[in-house]
N, C-alpha and C positions, 0 to 999 in steps of 0.2 A: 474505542478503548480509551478508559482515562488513567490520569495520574495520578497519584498520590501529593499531599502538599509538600513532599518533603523530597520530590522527583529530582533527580539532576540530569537538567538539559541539556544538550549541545546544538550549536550552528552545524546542519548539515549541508547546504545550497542557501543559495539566495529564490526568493520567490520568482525573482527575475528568469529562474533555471524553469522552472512549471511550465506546462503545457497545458491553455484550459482544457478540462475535458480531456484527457489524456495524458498517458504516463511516461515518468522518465526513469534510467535504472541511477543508484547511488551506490557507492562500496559503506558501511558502517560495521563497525565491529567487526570486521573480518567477513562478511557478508556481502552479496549485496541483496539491494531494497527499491524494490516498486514504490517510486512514489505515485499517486495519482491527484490532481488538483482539481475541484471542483467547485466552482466558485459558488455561492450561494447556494450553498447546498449545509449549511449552519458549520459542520465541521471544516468543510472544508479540504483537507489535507487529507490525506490517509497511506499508509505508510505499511507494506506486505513483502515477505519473501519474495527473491524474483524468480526462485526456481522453481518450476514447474516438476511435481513431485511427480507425475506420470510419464514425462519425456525423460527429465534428470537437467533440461538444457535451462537458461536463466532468460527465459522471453515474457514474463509475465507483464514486466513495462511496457510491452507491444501489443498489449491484450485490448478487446473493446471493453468500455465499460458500459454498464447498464442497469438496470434495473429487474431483477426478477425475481418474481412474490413477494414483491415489498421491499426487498433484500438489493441491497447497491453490491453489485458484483465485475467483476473481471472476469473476461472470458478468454482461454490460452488461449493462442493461435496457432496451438501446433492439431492439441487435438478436441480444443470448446468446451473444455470441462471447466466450468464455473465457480470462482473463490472469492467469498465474502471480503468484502472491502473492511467489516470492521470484527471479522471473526478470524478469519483465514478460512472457515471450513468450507471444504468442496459442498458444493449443492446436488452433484451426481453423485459422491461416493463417501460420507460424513466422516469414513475413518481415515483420509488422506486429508489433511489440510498444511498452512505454511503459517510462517511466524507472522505477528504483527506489532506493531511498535506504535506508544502513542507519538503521535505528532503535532505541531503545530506551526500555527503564523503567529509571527513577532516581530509587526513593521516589516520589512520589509527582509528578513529573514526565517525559512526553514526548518523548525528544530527537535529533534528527536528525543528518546529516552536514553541516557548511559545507562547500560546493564548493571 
């Protein structure tokens, strides 16, 4: 997901916070947020709902990531239903998906969209 030129950014963590190759949860806007870091992988950052719409519970940053059909996805681990890293949409069930947020790296901080 991209931004607009005229987006307003915030520092949400430092890059220092990332886990490669796996996610951490963030509070934003009253939410919180899966972050996932994946380094060379061009965007890098990717930034989703942490609650799992089919549990209700916020474990999506515990999720495995991976790849399938092309599609870089997250898989719950409560119950392995698969959410696009840069859609939010379930891969089992198209009508359930979770928010997404653009993100990025900026030196060596974090930073998200302000709604």
């Amino acid at each position: 997901m991209t931004a607009n030129p005229n987006t307003v950014w915030k520092k949400l963590c430092n890059k220092a916070d990332l886990i490669p190759f796996s996610g951490v949860a963030a509070w934003h806007e009253g939410q919180q947020v899966a972050l996932f870091y994946l380094p060379g992988n061009g965007n890098e950052v990717f930034a989703i709902g942490n609650n799992d719409p089919f549990s209700g519970a916020n474990v999506l940053a515990r999720g495995i990531v991976g790849d399938l059909k092309g599609e870089l996805v997250v898989a719950s681990p409560l119950y392995k239903q698969h959410f696009s890293l840069t859609s939010g949409i379930c891969q089992e069930d198209a009508e359930k998906q979770v928010p997404v947020w653009p993100v990025r790296l900026k030196g060596d901080d974090v930073e998200i969209v302000v709604a």
